[in-house]
C-alpha positions as CSV (number, residue, x, y, z in Angstrom):
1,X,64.7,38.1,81.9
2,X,61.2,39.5,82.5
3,X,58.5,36.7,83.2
4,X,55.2,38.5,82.1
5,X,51.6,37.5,84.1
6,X,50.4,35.4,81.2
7,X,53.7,33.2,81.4
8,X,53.0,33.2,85.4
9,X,49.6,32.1,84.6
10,X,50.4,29.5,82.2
11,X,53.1,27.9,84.6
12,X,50.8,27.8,87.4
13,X,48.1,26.0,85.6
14,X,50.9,23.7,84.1
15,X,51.8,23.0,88.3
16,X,48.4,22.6,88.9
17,X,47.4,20.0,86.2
18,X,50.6,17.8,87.1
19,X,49.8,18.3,91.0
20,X,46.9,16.1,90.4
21,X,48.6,12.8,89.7
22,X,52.2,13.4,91.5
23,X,53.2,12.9,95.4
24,X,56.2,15.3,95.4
25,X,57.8,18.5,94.1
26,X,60.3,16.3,92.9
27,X,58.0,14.7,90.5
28,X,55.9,18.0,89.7
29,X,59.6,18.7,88.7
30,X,60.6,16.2,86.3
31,X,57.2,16.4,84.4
32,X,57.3,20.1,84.1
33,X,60.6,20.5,83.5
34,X,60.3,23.9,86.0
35,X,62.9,23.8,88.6
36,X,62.3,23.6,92.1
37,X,63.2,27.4,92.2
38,X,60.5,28.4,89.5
39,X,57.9,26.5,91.5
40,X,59.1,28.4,94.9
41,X,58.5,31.3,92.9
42,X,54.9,30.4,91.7
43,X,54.2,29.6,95.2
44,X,55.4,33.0,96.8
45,X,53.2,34.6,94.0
46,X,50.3,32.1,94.4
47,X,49.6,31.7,98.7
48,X,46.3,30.4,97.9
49,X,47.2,28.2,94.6
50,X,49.9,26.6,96.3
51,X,47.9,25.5,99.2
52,X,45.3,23.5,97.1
53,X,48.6,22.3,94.9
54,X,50.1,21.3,98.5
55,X,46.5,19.0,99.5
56,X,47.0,17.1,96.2
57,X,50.1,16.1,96.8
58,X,49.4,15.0,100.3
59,X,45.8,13.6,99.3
60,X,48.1,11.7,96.5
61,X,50.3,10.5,99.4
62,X,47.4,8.6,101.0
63,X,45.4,7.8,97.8
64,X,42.9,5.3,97.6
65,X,41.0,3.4,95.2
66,X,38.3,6.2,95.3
67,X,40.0,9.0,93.3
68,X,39.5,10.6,90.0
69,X,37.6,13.2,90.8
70,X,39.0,15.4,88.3
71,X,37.0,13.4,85.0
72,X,34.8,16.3,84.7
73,X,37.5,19.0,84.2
74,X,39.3,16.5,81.7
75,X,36.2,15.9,79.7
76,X,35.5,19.4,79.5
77,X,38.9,20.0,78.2
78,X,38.3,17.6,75.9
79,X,35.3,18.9,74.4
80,X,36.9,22.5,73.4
81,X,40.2,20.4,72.0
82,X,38.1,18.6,70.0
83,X,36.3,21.3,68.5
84,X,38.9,23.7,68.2
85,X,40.8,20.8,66.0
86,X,38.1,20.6,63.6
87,X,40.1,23.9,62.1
88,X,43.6,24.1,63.5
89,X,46.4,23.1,61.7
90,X,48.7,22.5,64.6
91,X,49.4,22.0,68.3
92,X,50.4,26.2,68.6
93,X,47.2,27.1,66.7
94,X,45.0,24.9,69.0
95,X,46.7,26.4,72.1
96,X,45.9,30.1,70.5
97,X,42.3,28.7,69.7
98,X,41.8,27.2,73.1
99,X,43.5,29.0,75.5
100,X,45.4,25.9,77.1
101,X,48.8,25.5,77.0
102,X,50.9,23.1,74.9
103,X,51.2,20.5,78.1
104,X,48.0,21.0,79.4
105,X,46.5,19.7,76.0
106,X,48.7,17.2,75.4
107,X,48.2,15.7,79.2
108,X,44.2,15.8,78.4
109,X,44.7,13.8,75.3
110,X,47.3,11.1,76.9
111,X,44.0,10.4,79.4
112,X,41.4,9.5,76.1
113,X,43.9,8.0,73.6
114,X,40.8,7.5,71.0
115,X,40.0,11.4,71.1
116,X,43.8,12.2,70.4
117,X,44.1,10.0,67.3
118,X,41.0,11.9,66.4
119,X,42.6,15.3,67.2
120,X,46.2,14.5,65.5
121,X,43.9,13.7,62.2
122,X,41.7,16.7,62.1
123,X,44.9,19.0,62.0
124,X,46.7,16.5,59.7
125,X,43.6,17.1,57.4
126,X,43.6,20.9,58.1
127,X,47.3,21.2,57.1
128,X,48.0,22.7,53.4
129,X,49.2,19.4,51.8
130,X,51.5,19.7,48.6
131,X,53.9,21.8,50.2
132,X,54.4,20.7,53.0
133,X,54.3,17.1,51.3
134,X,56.9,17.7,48.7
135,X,59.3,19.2,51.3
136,X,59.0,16.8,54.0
137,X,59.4,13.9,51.5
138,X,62.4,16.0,50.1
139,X,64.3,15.8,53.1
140,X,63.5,11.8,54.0
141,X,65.0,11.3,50.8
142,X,67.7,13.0,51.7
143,X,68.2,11.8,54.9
144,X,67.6,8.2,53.4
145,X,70.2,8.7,51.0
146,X,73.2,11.5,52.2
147,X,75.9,9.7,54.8
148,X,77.9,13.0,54.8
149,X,77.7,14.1,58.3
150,X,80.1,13.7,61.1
151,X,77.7,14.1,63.8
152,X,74.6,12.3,65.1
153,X,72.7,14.3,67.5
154,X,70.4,12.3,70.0
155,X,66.3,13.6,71.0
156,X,65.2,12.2,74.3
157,X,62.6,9.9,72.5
158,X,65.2,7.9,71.2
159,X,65.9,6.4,74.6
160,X,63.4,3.6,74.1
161,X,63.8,2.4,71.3
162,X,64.2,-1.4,71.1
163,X,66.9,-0.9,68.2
164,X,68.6,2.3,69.7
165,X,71.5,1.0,70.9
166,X,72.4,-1.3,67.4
167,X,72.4,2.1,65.4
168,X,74.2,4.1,67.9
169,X,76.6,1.3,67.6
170,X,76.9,1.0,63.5
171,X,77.4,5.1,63.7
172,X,80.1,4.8,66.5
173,X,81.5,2.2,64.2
174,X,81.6,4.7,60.8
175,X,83.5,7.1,63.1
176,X,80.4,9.3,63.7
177,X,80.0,11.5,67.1
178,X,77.4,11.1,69.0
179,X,76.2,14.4,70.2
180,X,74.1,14.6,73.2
181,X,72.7,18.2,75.1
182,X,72.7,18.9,78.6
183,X,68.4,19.3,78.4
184,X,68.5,16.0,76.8
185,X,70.4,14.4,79.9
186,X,68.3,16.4,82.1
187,X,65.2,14.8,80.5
188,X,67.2,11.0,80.9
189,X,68.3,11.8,84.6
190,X,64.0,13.1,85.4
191,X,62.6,10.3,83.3
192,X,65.2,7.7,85.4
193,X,63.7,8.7,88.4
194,X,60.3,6.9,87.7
195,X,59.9,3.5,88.4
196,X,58.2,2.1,85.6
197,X,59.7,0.9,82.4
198,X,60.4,3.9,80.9
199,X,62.8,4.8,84.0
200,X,64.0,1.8,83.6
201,X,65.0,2.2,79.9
202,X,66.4,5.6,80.4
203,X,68.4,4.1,83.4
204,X,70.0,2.1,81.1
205,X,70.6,4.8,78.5
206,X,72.6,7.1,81.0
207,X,74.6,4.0,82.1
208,X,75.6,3.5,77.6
209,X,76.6,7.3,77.7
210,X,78.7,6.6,81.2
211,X,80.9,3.6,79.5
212,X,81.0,4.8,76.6
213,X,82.2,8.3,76.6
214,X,84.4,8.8,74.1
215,X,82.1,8.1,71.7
216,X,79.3,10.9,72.9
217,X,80.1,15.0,72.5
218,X,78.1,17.5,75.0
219,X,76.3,19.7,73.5
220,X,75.4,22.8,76.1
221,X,72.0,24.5,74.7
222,X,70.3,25.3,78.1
223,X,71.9,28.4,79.1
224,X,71.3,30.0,75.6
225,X,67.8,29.0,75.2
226,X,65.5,32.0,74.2
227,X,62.3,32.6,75.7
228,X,59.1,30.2,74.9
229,X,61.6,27.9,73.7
230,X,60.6,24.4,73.9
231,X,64.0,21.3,74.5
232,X,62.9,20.3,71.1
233,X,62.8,23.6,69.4
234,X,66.5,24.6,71.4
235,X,68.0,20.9,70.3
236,X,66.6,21.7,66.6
237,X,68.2,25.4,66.5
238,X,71.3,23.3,68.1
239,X,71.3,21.3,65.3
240,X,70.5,23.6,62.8
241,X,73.8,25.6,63.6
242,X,75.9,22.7,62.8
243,X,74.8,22.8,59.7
244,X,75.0,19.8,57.0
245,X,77.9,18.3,59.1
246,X,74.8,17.1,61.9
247,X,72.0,14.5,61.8
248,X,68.9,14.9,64.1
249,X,67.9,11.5,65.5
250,X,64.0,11.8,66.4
251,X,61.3,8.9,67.2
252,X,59.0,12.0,67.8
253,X,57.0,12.9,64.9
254,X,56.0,16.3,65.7
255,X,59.7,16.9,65.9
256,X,60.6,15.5,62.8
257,X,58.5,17.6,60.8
258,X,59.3,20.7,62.3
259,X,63.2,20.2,61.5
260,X,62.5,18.9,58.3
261,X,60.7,22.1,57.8
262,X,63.4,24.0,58.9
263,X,65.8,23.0,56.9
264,X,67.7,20.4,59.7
265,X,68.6,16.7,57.9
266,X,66.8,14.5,60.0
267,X,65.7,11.0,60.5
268,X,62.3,9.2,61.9
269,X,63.6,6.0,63.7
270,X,60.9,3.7,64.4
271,X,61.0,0.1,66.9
272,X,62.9,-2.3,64.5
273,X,60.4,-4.6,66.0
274,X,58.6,-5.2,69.9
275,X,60.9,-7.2,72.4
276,X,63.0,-6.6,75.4
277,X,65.5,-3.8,75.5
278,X,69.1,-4.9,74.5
279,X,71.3,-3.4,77.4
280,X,75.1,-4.3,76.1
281,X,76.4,-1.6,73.9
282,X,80.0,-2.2,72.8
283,X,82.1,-0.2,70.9
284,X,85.3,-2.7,70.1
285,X,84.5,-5.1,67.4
286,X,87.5,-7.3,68.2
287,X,86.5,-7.9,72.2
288,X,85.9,-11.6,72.5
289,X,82.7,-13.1,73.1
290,X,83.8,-14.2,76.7
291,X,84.6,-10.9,77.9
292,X,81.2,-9.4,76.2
293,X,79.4,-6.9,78.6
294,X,77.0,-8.9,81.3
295,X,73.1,-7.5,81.4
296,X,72.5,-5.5,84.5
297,X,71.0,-8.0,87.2
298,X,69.3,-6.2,90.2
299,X,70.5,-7.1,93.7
300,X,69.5,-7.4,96.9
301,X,70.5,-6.1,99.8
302,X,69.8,-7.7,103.4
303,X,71.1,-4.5,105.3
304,X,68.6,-2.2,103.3
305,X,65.3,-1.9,104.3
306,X,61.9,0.2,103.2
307,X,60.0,2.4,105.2
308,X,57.6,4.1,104.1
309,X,58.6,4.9,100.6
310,X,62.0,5.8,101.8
311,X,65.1,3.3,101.4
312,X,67.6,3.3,104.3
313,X,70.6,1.5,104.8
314,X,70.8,0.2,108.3
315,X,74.9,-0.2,109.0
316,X,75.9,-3.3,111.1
317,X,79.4,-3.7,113.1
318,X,80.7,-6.3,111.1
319,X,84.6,-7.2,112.0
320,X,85.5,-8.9,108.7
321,X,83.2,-5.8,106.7
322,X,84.2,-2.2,105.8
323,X,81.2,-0.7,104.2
324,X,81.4,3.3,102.7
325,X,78.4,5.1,101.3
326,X,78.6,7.8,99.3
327,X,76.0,10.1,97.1
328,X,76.3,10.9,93.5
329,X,78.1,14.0,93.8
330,X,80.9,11.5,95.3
331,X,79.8,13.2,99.4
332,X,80.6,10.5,101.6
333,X,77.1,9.3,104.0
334,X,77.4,8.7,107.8
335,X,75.6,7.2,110.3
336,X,73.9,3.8,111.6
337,X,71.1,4.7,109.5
338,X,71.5,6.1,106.2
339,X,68.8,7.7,103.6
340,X,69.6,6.0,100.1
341,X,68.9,8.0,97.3
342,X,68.8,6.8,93.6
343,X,73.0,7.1,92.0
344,X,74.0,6.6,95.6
345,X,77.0,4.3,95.9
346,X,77.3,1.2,98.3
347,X,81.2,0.2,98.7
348,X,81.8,-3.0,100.6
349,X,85.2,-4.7,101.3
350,X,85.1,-8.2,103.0
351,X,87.7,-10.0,104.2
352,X,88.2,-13.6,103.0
353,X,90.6,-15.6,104.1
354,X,93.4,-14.9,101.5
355,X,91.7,-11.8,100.4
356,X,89.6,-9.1,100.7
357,X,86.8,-8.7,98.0
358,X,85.4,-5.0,97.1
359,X,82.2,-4.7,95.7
360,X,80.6,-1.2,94.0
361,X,77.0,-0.7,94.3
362,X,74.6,1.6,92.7
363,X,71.1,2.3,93.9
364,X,69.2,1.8,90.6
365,X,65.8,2.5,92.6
366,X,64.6,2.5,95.8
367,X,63.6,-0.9,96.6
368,X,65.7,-3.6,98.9
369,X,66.5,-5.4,94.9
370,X,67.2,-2.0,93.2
371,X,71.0,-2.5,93.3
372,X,73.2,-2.5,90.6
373,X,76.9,-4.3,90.7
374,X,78.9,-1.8,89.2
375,X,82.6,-2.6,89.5
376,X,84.2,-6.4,92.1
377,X,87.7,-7.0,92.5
378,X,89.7,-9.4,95.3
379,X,92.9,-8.0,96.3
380,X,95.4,-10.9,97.6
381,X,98.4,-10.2,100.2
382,X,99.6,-6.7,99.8
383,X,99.1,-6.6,96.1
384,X,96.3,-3.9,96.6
385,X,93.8,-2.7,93.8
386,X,95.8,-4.7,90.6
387,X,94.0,-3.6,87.8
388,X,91.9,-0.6,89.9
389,X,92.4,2.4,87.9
390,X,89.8,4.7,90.1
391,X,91.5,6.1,92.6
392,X,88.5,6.2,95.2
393,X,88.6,2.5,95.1
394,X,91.8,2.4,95.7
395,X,91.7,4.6,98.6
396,X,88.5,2.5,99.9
397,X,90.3,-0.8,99.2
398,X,93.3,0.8,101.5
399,X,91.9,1.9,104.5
400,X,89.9,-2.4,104.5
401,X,93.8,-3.7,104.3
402,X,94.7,-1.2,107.2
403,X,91.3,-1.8,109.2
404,X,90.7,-5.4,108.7
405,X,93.7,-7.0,108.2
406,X,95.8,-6.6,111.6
């Protein structure tokens, strides 16, 4: 498909604008949502742009205290959003009005939270009201009050939600699918790679969808999304095709409204309430309390160690310790030194004196206490992996007996 020189344009500015608060392609990437390839591209197509994009990342590598000297640009930005909002009705009209793309405008606004509340109500006051009223408030009552539908379908802001996980739960319960998309997991996996508590929570998220999988449908949009189309617009079209059988699940307002315009049944989840996240999420009613999921714990590691930003796991020649790395695709790591990147697993067997215990790891983030315990087992005498269904522990577990036990 043909990328015209406005969409070029609009990308690069996009690039530019994130370039000014991330460190690394990686993270240009995830708040962009433009592959590494599309950004290779702009470069190739942009020598000079991509050079000053380059010295922000590298000035953001070794910022100080001194920085934001991009205010100026930000206010300015601000001014014209402002104005133009006095007579838009919507986000698309003010990017016509402006000239600024959906992201950049919403990235100035994040920066003055005052001015956007100010924005959002000049084009809530600009938009035709009885309508549009009547039609939204047609469709919450219908979402309030029609159960027939089979499947749920999940939008990335969701994920945060302090009461997600108790309605994912009661709908799993009443036999409802959960459907997820592949740009919706693509959002989780980017968002996970953050540190703060928004990776945190969308972590956690991914690791509900991994132990709970039968409960959960994929839903492949990506490769069939048309051009200018926004995730939210493909996963509302997505939706939209299932027709009355599918329920949208949105916290995002914007999105809401749009699929409630567009004939999708939705529904606006809101935070039952502000507290920690809940982590467990279990699907059989009859499990006893004892056995109930445990909340994921963090753990440290003394043979992992920092430097400079990176995590590395330094290996020691233990003679009671068999220790196997291997990276999310399931590639096994070698070497006395090994980079550890985030989904990375850390397998460890350790003989005891009657057995040999095997522990699975997952690098949750890269810190020396961003472990996660995964999976622990002891195997006694030659009964190996009782109760180990996954066969690469089992193969790990064998080579310890063969290797440690002589």
């Amino acid at each position: 498909m043909r990328i015209s020189q406005e969409e070029w344009n609009k990308r690069l500015e996009e690039v530019k604008l994130a370039s000014e608060d991330c460190k690394t392609i990686e993270e240009i990437v995830g708040i962009t949502d433009y592959s590494r390839y599309i950004i290779k591209q702009l470069f190739e197509k942009f020598p000079e742009e991509a050079k000053e994009i380059q010295a922000n990342l590298a000035k953001n590598n070794g910022k100080t205290k001194k920085k934001k000297r991009r205010k100026p640009n930000n206010k300015r930005r601000l001014t014209k959003i402002l104005e133009a909002s006095e007579t838009c009705k919507s986000f698309a009209e003010l990017s016509k009005a402006t000239g600024f793309s959906d992201f950049i405008i919403k990235n100035t606004l994040s920066k003055f939270p005052d001015e956007e509340a100010m924005v959002r109500e000049n084009l809530d006051k600009n938009r035709p009201s009885q309508a549009t009223t009547a039609k939204v408030e047609k469709n919450i009552s219908a979402s309030k009050n029609d159960n027939n539908f089979s499947i749920a379908m999940l939008d990335t802001s969701v994920y945060g939600l302090d009461n997600i996980f108790e309605i994912l739960e009661e709908y799993a319960r009443e036999g409802k699918i959960l459907g997820i998309t592949d740009v919706v997991l693509e959002e989780l996996a980017n968002l996970q790679k953050t540190m703060d508590t928004k990776g945190k929570c969308a972590c956690n998220f991914l690791y509900i969808i991994m132990d709970n999988l039968s409960a959960f449908q994929l839903f492949e949009v990506k490769h069939n999304m048309l051009e200018r189309e926004t995730i939210d617009e493909a996963i509302i079209r997505a939706t939209l095709d299932l027709g009355k059988k599918a329920l949208l699940l949105t916290s995002d307002k914007e999105m809401y409204i749009k699929a409630a315009l567009k004939g999708v049944k939705a529904k606006y989840l809101l935070s039952s309430k502000k507290r920690e996240n809940k982590f467990e999420f279990n699907l059989e009613e009859t499990r006893e309390k004892s056995k109930e999921h445990k909340k994921i714990k963090a753990k440290t590691f003394i043979d992992a160690h920092e430097e400079n930003g990176k995590l590395f796991f330094i290996r020691k020649k233990r003679k009671t310790q068999l220790v196997k790395i291997f990276s999310k695709s399931g590639e096994e790591k070698y070497g006395d030194k090994i980079e550890l990147e985030i989904g990375d697993h850390v397998f460890i067997c350790t003989k005891r004196e009657d057995y040999i215990r095997f522990l699975d790891y997952e690098v949750y983030f890269l810190k020396e206490d961003g472990f996660l315990e995964r999976y622990s087992t002891k195997s006694y005498n030659c009964d190996v992996t009782v109760n180990v269904e996954n066969h690469d522990y089992k193969k790990v577990i064998e080579q310890a007996r063969k290797t440690l036990i002589k």
